[in-house]
N, C-alpha and C positions, 0 to 999 in steps of 0.2 A: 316506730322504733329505729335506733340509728344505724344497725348492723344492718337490719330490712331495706333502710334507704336507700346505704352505700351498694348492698346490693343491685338492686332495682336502675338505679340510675348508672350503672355498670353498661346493664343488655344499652339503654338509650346511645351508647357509642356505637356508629359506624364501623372505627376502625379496631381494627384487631390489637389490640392491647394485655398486657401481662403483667403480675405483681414483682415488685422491686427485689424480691428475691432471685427472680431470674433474672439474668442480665450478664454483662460482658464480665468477664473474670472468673466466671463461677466455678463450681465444682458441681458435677451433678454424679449423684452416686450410682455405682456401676453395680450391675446384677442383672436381677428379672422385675425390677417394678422400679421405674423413672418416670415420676411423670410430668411432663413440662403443662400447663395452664393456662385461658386466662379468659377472658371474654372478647365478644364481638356482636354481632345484631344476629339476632334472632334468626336461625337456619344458614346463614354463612357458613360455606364451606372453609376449614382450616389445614394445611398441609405445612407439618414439622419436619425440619431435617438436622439430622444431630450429625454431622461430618459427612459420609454414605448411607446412613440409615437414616427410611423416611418414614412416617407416620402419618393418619388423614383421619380427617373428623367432621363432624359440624355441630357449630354454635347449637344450645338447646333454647328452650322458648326463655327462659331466665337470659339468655347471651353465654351462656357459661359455655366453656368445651375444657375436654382432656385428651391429651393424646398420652399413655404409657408405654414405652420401650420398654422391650421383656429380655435384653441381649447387650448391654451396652459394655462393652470390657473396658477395664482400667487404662490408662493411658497418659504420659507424660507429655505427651504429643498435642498440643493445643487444635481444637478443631470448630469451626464457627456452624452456630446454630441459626436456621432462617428460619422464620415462622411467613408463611404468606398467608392472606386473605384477601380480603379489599386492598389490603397494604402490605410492608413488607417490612417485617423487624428483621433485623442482623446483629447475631451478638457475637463477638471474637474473640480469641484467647479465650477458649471452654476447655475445662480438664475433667475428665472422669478417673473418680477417685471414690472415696470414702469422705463421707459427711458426717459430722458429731455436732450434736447441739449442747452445747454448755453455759450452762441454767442454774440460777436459785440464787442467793441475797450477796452481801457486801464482800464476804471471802471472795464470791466468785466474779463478782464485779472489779476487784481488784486488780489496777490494770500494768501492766508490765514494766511503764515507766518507774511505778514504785519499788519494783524489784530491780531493772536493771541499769534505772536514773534516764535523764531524758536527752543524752548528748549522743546524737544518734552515729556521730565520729568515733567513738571509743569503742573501739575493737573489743573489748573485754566487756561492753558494758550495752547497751542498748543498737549499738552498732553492728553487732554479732546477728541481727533480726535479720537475716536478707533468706529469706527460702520462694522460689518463684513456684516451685510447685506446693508450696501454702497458699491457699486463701481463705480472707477473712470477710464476716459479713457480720456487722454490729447491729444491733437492733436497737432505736431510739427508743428512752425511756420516756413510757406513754402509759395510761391508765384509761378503761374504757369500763363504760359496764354494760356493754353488747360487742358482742367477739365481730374484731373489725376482719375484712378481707384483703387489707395489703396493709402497708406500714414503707414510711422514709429510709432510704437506706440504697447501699450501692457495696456489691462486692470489689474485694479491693487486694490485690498480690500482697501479702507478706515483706513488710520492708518497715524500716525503724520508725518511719513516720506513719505509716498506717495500722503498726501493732501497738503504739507506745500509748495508745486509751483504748485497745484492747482486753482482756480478761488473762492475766500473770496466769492462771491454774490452766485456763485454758487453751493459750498457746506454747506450755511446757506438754502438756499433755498432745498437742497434737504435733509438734516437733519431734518427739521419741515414738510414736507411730508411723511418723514420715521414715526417720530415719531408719525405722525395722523393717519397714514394707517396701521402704524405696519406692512409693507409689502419691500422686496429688492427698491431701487432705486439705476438705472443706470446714473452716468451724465456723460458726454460730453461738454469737454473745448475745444472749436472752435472760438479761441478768436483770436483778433491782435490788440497793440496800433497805435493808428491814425488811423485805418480804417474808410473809408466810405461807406453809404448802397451800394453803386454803383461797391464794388469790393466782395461785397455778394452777387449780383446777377449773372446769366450766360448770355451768348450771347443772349439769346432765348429771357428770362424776358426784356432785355432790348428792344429790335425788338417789344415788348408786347406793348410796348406805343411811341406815337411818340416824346412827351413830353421828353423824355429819349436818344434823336440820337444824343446830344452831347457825353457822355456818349459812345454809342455803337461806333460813331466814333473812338472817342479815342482809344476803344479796339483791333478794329481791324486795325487800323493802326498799333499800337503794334504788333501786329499778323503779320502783313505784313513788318516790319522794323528787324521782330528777328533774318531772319537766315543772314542779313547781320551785325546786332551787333554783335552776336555771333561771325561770321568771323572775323571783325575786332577785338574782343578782343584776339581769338587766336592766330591771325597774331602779337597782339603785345608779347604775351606770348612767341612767338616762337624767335620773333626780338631779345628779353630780354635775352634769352637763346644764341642766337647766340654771342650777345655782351657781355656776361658771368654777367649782371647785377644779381643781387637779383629777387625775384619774385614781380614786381609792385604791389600793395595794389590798383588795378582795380576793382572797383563794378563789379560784373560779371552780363551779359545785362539779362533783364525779362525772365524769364520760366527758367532760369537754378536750376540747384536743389539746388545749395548752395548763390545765392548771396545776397548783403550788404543788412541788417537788415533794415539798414535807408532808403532803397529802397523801397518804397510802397505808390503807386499812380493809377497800370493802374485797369480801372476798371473789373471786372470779377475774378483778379486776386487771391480772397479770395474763391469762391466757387469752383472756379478749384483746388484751393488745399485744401480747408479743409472743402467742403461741399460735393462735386461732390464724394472723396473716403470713402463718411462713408452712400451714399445712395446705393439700399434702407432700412438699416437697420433701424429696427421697434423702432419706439420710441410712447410716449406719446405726446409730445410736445416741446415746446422752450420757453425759457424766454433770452430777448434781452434787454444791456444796452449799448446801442449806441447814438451819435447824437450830440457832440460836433467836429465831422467830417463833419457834413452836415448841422451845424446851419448857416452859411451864405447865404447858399441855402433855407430856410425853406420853400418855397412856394412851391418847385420841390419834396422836400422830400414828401410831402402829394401824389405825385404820386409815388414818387419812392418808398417809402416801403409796398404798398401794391403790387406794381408791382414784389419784392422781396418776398416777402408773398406767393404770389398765384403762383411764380415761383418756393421756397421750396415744398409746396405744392402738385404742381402736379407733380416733381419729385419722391416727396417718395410717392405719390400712396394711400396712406391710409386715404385722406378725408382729411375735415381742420381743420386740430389738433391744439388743441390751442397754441396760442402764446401772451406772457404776456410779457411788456416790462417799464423797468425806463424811469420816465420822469427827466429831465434834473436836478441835485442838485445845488444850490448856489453856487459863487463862485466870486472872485473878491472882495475888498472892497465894504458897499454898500453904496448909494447918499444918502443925504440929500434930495434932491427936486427930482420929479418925472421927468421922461423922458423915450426916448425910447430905445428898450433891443432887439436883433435878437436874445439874448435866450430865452427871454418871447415871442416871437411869434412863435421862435419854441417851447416850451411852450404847445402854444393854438393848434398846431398841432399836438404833440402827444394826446391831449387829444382828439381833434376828429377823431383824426385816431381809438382809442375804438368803435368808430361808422362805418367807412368805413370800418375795416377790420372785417368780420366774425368770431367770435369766439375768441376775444380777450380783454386784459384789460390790466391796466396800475396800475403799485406802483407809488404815489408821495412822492419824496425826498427832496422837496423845501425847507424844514426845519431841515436836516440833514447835508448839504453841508459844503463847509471850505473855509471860504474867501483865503485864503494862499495859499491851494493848491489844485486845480480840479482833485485830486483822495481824496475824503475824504473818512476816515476810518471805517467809519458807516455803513461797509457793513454787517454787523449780522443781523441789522437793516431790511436793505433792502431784505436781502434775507428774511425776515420774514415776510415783507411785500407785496413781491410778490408769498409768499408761500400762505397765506390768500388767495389773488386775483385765487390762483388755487382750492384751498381746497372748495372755494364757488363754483366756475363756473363748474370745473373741476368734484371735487371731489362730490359732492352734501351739502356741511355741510352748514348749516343754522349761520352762522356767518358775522358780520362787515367786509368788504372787503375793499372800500374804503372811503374815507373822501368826506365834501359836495362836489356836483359839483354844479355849475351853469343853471340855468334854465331859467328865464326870470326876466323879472326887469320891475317896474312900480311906475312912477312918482305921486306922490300926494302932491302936493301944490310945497314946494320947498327940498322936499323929497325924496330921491331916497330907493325904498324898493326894494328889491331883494328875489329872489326866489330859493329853493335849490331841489336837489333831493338828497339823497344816506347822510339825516341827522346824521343816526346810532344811536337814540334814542334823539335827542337834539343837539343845536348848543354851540357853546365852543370856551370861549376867554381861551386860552389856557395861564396859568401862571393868568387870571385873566384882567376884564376888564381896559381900553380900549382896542377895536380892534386896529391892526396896520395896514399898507401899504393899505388902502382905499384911491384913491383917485379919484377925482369926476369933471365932465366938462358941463358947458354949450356950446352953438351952436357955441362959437369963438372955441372949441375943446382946449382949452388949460385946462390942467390938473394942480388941486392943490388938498392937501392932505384935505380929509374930515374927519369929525367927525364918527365914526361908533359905532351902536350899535345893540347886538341882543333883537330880540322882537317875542317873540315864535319861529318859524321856519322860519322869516328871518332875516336878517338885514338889519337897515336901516340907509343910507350917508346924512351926510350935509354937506355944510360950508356956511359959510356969506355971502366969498366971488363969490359965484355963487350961485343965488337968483334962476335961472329956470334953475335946471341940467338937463342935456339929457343922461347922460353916468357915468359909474363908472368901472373903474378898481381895479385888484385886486394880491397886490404881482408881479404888473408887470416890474420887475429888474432882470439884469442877477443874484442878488446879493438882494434880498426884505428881510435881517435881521430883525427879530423881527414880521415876519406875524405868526399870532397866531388864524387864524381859522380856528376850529377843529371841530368833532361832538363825540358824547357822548361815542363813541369806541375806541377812541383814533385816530384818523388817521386826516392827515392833508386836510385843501378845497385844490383843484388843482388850480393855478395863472388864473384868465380867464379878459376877457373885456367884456362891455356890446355891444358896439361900433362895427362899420362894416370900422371905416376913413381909409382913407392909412398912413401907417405905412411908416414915414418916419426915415431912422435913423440916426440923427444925431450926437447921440455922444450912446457908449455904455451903 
């Protein structure tokens, strides 16, 4: 097996060597659990020094060692790391700070040239990128289907030319952390367009739930079909050669190091390469902006990404570190008349996943999106917003985090009143009354748009044409333009129902 191999011929090195994660620039995160890694030959003694703090090990029969620092404090102050064994690495300009890995498909892969253009002179515009106490660390887009132990890459300072194909959500988000803490942040771009949760998790997570065996099938039939793909592709390779053709333009089959970009479907195949070689270095946390890979699934997702959660998790060891994730942005022209959306139901799933997963929260983007094109630009935005959502939970600061959510709803006379939590000082028709995208059902469940208004801390739905409501929704459209309900912090209410009906969906 290939992850077995890489292993195995790891211990075979003499000299004391380390994954491309560590390295000169870095950020390694301050607390009680750092742990720096990497291999050497079988029983070799290892001694770590992280500026005056030293650490001693030795190599195990695999070659593998760990040293973890349990005391490392924050620091602006760059400090160089030696690892001696047989040999002697030195890596300099080290900062301890805070690490965040920021993960999942094309919103988050979206990288800051597109937002702030590529003329890295313009003071106003991608020029503005210079922070020495950021560093960045991009992870090359790679598909494996055995979780590799290191990966290409090299940490790198914060500067127009080293962020401008980094992750726009990303480096907003870790720029407004900087700037609250006044302390180094480390991020990490472990991103891929069109990924789905299901090629973020590893074999294990998936076996976690049973819910999830389509999925692990998939995987390991992959796993079982590759050393005959492979064969077959270099049997054609060699045909090619013999017949003196050119070299055919063959996707090269899954787990190879270099093949077709537009290849990316089996599941596992994201953590094996660009989760599995950067564990277990020490981080703070993750902020994840996925889920128009998994929106036709939505019901399964409520299993799969905590299944994903709690399989990051007890990988890296260090407890459940927060994870803060986008919920789905508008997109698509939006309807006249209401109906039903599998992106508003996946929607109402990421919002209650803030509840089923531990230690987590959600940015809503519902009113930031671009009917035109499902990567909209607005990523300063978001990274801002999901920088709040840390700075509260996270960080301790007593600030607005997010916009209302939904609470309960209570009918009086022919009046639907609704209930909020997470106000932020008052409720806000945003741009000015009316409310938009309410709309409201009696017992035949058919939905038409109601009248809404706020009336202290809730609002309340009507229409004529349904005299005794049972239900109201809210911004429920893959695409709800013009929903304008906010609270006094500025932040938007998240799309929710009042309703438990089945969701049929007959047109988008």
């Amino acid at each position: 097996m290939l992850g077995v191999l890489l292993a195995g011929c790891a211990a075979c090195h003499a000299e004391v060597r380390v994954p491309a994660i560590i390295g000169e620039h870095m950020v390694l995160q301050a607390g009680t659990n750092t742990p720096i890694y990497g291999w050497a030959a079988s029983g070799e003694a290892v001694t770590v020094t992280v500026g005056a703090t030293q650490a001693a090990t030795t190599a195990g029969a695999d070659g593998k060692w760990t040293v973890t620092f349990s005391d490392l404090k924050a620091s602006a102050t760059p400090v160089t790391v030696t690892i001696v064994g047989k040999n002697t690495l030195t890596f300099s300009d080290v900062l301890v700070g805070d690490v965040w890995i920021c993960s999942g498909q094309s919103n988050m892969a979206l990288p800051v040239r597109r937002v702030l253009g590529r003329d890295g002179n313009n003071t106003n515009g991608l020029g503005q990128v210079n922070h020495s106490q950021i560093r960045l660390f991009k992870m090359p887009k790679d598909t494996q289907l055995e979780p590799q132990d290191d990966c290409k890459g090299s940490w790198a300072v914060c500067t127009p030319d080293a962020a401008k194909e980094f992750s726009a959500t990303g480096y907003f988000f870790g720029r407004e952390i900087h700037r609250a803490q006044k302390l180094p942040v480390g991020l990490i771009n472990a991103c891929r367009g069109g990924s789905s949760g299901q090629m973020w998790t590893s074999l294990e997570g998936l076996k976690s739930e049973a819910a999830l065996s389509n999925y692990l099938a998939e995987a390991l039939a992959a796993q079982a079909d590759f050393p005959q793909r492979k064969e077959r592709y270099l049997q054609s390779k060699r045909d090619a050669a013999k017949a003196g053709k050119p070299k055919e333009a063959l996707p090269r089959p899954v787990g190879m190091d270099a093949w077709e970009d537009n290849v990316l479907t089996v599941p596992t195949s994201l953590f094996n390469s660009m989760i599995a070689p950067i564990l277990p270095f020490g981080i703070k946390g993750a902020i994840w902006y996925q889920g128009e890979g998994n929106a036709d699934e939505w019901e399964l997702y409520r299993t799969l990404f905590p299944a994903m959660v709690r399989d990051w998790r007890t990988r890296w060891g260090c407890g459940e570190f927060p994870i803060y994730t986008v919920q789905l942005s508008s997109y698509r022209p939006p309807r006249a008349e209401t109906g039903e959306s599998n992106w508003a139901a996946f929607r109402e799933i990421q919002t209650q996943l803030q509840t089923l997963v531990p230690n987590s929260g959600m940015a809503v983007t519902v009113d930031i999106g671009n009917a035109m094109d499902i990567h909209p630009l607005t990523k300063e935005e978001v990274g801002r917003r999901l920088s709040l959502v840390a700075l509260a939970k996270t960080y301790g600061y007593s600030l607005g985090y997010s916009g209302p959510l939904y609470e309960r709803l209570e009918i009086k006379a022919n009046q639907a009143v609704l209930y909020f939590t997470q106000v932020g000082g008052g409720l806000v028709a945003k741009g000015g009354e009316p409310l938009k995208r309410f709309a409201i059902a009696g017992a035949d469940q058919k939905f038409v748009w109601g009248e809404a208004r706020i009336e202290g801390q809730t609002v309340v739905v009507s229409s004529a044409r349904v005299p005794k409501p049972m239900a109201v929704r809210y911004a429920w459209d893959i695409n709800p333009e013009g929903c304008n309900l906010f609270n006094a912090a500025g932040l938007p209410a998240s799309p929710f129902r009042t309703d438990s009906w089945k969701l049929e969906f007959t047109q988008q």
